[in-house]
TILUMBA-137965 format. One record per residue: x, y, z of N, C-alpha, C, O in turn. Coordinates in Angstrom, 1 decimal, decimal comma. Example, Ala and Ser with C-alpha at 12.3 -4.5 7.8 and 13.67 -1.06 7.14 Angstrom:
BEGIN
SITE 13,2 -5,7 7,8 12,3 -4,5 7,8 13,2 -3,3 7,8 14,2 -3,3 8,5 .
SITE 12,8 -2,2 7,1 13,7 -1,1 7,1 12,9 0,0 7,9 13,4 1,1 8,0 .
//
This chain:
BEGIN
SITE 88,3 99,6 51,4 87,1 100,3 50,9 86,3 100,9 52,1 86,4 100,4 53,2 .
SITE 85,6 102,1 51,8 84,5 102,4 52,9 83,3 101,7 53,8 82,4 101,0 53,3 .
SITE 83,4 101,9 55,2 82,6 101,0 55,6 80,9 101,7 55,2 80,6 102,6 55,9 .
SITE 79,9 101,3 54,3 78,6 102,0 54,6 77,7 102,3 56,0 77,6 101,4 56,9 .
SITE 77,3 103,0 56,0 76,4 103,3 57,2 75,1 103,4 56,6 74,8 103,9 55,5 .
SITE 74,1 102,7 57,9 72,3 103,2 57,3 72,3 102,7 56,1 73,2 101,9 56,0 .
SITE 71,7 102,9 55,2 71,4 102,8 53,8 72,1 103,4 52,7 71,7 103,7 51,6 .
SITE 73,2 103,4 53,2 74,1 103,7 52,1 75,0 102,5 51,7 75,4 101,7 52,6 .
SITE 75,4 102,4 50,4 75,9 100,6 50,3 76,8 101,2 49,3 76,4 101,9 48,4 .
SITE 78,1 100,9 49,4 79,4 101,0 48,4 79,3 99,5 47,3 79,6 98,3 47,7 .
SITE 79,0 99,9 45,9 78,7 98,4 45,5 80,5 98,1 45,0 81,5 98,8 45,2 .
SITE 80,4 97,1 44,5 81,6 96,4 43,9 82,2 97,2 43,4 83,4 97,4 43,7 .
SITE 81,6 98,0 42,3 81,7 99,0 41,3 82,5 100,0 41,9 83,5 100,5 41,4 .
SITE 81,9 100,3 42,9 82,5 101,9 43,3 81,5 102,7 43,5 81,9 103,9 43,7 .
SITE 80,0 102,3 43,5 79,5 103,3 43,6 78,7 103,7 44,8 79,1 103,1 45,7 .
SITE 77,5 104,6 45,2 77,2 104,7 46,3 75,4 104,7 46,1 74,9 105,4 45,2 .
SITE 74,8 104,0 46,9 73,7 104,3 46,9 73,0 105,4 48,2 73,6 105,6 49,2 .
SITE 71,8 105,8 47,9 71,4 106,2 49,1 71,5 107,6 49,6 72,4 108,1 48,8 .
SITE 71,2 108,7 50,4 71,8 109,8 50,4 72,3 110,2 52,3 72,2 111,2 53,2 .
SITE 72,7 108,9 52,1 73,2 109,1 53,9 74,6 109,2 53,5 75,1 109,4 52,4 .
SITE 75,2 108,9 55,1 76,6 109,2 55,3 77,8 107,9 55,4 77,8 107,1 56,3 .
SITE 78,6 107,8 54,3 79,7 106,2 54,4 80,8 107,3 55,4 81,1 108,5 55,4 .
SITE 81,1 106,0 56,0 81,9 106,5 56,8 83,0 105,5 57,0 82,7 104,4 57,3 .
SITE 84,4 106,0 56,9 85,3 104,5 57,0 86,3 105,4 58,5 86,6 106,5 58,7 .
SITE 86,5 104,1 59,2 86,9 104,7 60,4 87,3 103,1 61,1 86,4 102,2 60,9 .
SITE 88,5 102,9 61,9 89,9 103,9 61,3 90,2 103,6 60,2 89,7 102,8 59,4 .
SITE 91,3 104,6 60,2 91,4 104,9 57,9 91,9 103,3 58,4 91,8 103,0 59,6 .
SITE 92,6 102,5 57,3 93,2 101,5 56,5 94,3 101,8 55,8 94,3 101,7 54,6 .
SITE 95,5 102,2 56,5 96,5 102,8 56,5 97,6 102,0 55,4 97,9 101,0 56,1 .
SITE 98,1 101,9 54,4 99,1 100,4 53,5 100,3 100,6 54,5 100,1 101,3 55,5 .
SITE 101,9 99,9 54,1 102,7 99,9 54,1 103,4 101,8 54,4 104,0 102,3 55,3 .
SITE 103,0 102,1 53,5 103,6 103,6 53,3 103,1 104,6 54,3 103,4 105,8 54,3 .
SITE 102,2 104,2 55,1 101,3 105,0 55,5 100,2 106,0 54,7 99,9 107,1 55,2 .
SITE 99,7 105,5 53,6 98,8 106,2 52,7 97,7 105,6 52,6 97,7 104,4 52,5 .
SITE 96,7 106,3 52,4 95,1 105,8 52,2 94,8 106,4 50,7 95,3 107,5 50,4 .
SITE 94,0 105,6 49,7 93,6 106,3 48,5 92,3 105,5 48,5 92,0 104,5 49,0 .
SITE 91,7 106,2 47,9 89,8 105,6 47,7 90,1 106,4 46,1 90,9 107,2 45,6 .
SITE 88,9 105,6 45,9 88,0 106,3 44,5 86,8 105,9 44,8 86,7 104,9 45,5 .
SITE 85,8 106,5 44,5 84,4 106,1 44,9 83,2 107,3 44,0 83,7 108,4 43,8 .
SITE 82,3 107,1 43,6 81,3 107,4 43,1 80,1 107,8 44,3 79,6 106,9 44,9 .
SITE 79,8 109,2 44,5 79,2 109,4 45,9 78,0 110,4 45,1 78,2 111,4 44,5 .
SITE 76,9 109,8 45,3 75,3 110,3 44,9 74,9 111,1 44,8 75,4 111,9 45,6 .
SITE 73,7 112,1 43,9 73,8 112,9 44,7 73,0 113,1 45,9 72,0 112,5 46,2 .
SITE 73,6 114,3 46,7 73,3 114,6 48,0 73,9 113,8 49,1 73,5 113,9 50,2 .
SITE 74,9 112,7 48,8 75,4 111,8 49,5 76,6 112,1 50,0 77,0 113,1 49,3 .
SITE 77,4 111,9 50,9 78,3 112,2 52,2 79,3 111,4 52,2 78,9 110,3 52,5 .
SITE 80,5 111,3 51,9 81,9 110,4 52,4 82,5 110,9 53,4 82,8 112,1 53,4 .
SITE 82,8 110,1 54,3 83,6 110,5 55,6 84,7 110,0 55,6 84,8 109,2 54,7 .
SITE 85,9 109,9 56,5 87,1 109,4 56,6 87,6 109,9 58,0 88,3 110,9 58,2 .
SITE 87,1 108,9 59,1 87,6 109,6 60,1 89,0 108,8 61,0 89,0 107,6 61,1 .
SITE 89,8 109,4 61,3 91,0 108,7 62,6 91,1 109,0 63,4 90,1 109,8 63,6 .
SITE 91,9 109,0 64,4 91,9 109,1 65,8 94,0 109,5 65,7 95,0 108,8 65,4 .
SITE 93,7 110,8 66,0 95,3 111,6 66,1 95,8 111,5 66,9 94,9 111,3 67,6 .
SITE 96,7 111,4 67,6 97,8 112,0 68,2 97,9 113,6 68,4 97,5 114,3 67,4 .
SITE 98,3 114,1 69,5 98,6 115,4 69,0 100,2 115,9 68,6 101,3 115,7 69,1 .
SITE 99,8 116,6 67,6 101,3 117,0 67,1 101,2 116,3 65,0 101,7 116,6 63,9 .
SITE 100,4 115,3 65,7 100,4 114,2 64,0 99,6 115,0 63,2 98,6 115,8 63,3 .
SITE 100,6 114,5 61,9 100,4 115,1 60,8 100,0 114,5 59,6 100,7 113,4 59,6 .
SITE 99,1 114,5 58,5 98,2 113,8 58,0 98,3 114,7 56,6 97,6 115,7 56,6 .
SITE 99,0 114,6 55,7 98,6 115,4 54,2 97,8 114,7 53,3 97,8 113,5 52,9 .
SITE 96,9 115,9 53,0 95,5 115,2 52,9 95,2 115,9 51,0 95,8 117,0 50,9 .
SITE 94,7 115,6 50,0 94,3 115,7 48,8 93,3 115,3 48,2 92,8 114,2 48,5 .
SITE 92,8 116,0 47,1 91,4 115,4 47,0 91,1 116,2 45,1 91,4 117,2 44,5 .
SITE 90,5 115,2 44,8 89,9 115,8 43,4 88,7 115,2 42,9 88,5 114,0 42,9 .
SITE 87,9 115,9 42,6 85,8 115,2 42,1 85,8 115,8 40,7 86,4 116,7 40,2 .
SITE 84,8 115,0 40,4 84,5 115,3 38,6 83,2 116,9 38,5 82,8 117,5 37,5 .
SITE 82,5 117,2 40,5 82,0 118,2 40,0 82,5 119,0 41,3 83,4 118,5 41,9 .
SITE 81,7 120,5 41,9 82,1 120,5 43,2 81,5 120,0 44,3 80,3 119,6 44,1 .
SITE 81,8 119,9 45,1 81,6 119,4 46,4 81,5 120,3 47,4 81,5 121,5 47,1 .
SITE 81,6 120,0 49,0 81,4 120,5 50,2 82,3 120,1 50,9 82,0 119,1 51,5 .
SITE 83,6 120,5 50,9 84,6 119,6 52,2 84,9 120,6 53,4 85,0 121,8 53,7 .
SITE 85,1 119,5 53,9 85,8 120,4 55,8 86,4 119,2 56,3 86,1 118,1 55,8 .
SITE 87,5 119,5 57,4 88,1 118,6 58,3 87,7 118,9 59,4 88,2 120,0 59,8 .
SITE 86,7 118,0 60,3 85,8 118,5 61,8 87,0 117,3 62,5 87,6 116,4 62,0 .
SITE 86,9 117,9 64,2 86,9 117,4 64,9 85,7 116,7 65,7 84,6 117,2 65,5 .
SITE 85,8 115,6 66,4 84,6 115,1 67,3 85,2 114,7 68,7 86,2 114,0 68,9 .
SITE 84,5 115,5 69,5 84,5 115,0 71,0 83,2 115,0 71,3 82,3 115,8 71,5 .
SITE 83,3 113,2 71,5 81,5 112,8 72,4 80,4 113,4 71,6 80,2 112,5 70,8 .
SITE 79,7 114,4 71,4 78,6 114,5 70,4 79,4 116,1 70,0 79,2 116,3 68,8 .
SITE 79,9 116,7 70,3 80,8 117,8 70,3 81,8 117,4 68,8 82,7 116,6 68,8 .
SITE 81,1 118,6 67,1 81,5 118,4 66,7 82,4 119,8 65,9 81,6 120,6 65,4 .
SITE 84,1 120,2 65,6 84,4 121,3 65,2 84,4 120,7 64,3 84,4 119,5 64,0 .
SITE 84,3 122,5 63,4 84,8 122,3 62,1 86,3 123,3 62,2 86,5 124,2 62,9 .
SITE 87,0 122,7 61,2 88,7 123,3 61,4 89,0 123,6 60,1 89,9 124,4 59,9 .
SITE 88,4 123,0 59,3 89,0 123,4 57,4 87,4 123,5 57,0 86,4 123,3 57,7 .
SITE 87,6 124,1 55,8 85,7 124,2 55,5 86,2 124,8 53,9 86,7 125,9 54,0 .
SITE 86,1 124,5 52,7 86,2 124,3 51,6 85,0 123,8 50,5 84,7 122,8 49,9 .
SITE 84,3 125,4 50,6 82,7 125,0 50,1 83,1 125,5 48,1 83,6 126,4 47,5 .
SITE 82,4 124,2 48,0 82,3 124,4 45,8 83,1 124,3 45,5 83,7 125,2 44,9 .
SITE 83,9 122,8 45,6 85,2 122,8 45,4 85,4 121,4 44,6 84,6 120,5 44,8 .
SITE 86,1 121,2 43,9 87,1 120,3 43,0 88,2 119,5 43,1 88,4 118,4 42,6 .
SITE 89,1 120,4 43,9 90,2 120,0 44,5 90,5 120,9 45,5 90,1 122,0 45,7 .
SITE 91,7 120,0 46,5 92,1 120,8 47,5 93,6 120,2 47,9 93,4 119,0 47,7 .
SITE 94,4 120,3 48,1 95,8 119,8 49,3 96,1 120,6 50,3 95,9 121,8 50,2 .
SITE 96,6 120,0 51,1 97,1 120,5 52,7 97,6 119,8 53,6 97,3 118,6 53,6 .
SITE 98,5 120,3 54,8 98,7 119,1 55,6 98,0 119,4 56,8 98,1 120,5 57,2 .
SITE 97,2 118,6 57,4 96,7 118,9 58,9 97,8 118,7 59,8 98,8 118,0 59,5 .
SITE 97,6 119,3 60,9 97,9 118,9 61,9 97,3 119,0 63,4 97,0 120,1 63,9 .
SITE 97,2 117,7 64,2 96,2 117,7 65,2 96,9 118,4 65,9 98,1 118,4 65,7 .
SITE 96,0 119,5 67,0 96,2 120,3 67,8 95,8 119,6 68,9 96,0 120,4 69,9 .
SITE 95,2 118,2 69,5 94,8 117,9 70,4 94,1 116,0 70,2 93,2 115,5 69,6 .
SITE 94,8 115,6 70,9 94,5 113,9 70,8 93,4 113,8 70,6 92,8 113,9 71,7 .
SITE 92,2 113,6 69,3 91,0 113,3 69,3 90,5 112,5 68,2 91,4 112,0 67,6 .
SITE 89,2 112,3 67,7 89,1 111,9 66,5 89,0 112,8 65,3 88,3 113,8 65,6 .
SITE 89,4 112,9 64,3 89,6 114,0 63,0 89,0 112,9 62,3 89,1 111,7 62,6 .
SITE 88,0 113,7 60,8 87,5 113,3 59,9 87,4 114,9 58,9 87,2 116,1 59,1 .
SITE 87,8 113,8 57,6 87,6 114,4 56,3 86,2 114,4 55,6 85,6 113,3 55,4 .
SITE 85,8 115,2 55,4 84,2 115,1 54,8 83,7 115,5 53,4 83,8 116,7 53,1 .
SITE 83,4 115,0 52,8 83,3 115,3 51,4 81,6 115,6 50,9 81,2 114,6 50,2 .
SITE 80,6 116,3 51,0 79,4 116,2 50,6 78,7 117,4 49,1 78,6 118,6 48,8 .
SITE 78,3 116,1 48,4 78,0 116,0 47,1 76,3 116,9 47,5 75,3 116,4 48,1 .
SITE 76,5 118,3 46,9 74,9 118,9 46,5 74,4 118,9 45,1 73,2 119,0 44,9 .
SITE 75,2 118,6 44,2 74,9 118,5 43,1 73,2 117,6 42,8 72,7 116,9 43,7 .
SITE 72,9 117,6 42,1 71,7 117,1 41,5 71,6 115,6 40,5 70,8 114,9 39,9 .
SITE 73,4 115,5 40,8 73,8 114,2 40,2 75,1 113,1 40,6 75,9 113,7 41,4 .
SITE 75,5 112,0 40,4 76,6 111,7 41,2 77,5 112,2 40,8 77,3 112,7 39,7 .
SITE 78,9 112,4 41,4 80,3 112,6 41,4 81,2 111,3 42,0 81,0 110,5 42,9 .
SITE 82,7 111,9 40,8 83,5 111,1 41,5 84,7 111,7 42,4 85,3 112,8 42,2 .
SITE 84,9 110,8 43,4 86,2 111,3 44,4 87,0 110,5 44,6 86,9 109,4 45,2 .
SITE 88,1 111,0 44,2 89,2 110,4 44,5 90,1 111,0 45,4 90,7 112,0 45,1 .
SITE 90,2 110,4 46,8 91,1 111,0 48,1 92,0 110,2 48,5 92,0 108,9 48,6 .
SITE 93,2 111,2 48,6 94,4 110,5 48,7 95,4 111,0 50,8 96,3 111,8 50,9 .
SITE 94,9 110,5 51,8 95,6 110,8 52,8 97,2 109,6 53,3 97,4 108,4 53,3 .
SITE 97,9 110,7 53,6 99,3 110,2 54,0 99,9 110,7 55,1 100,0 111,9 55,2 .
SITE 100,5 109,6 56,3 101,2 110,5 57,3 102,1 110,8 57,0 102,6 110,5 56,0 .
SITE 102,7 111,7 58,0 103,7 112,9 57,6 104,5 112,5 58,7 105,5 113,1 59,0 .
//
């Protein structure tokens, strides 16, 4: 499950309180190398999903919400943060990344809506 940050709390349920940022880092990788969440994110509230790449590594990444959302795939170096994918009002998305440079990568999902949504994100190495 997601680790919460600040005042954001993932309850038992799945859901999210708060309108800060959950952030799970590093993913929690199974057997297969795949991560899947389901989670209930507020509104105005933020899911993150960040790892630490390799360069060359490849990560196929999927995603689907019950309304739209705000997604991007940013890089972070030190307070230094890119954005590399950016996927605004969206529902669903697939793709595979691939790091261009040994760093940390994060998936970002944020909820403007006026009410909660659900997300279900499915990442896999390649």
């Amino acid at each position: 499950m997601l680790k919460a940050t600040a005042a954001l709390v993932l309850c038992s349920a799945g859901s999210l309180h708060a309108t800060e940022t959950m952030v799970m880092s590093p993913v929690p990788w199974d057997a297969q190398q795949s991560y899947l969440e389901r989670l209930r994110m507020p509104a105005e509230g933020t899911a993150e999903v960040c790892e630490r790449l390799e360069t060359g590594a490849k990560v196929q990444w999927r995603y689907k919400t019950s309304a739209s959302v705000d997604f991007n795939v940013h890089a972070r170096a030190g307070k230094t943060v890119t954005v590399l994918v950016r996927k605004d009002r969206t529902t669903r998305a697939d793709a595979v990344f691939t790091a261009a440079s040994a760093q940390e990568y994060c998936w970002s999902w944020t909820n403007n809506s006026g009410g909660s949504v659900e997300l279900t994100l499915h990442l896999k190495r390649r």
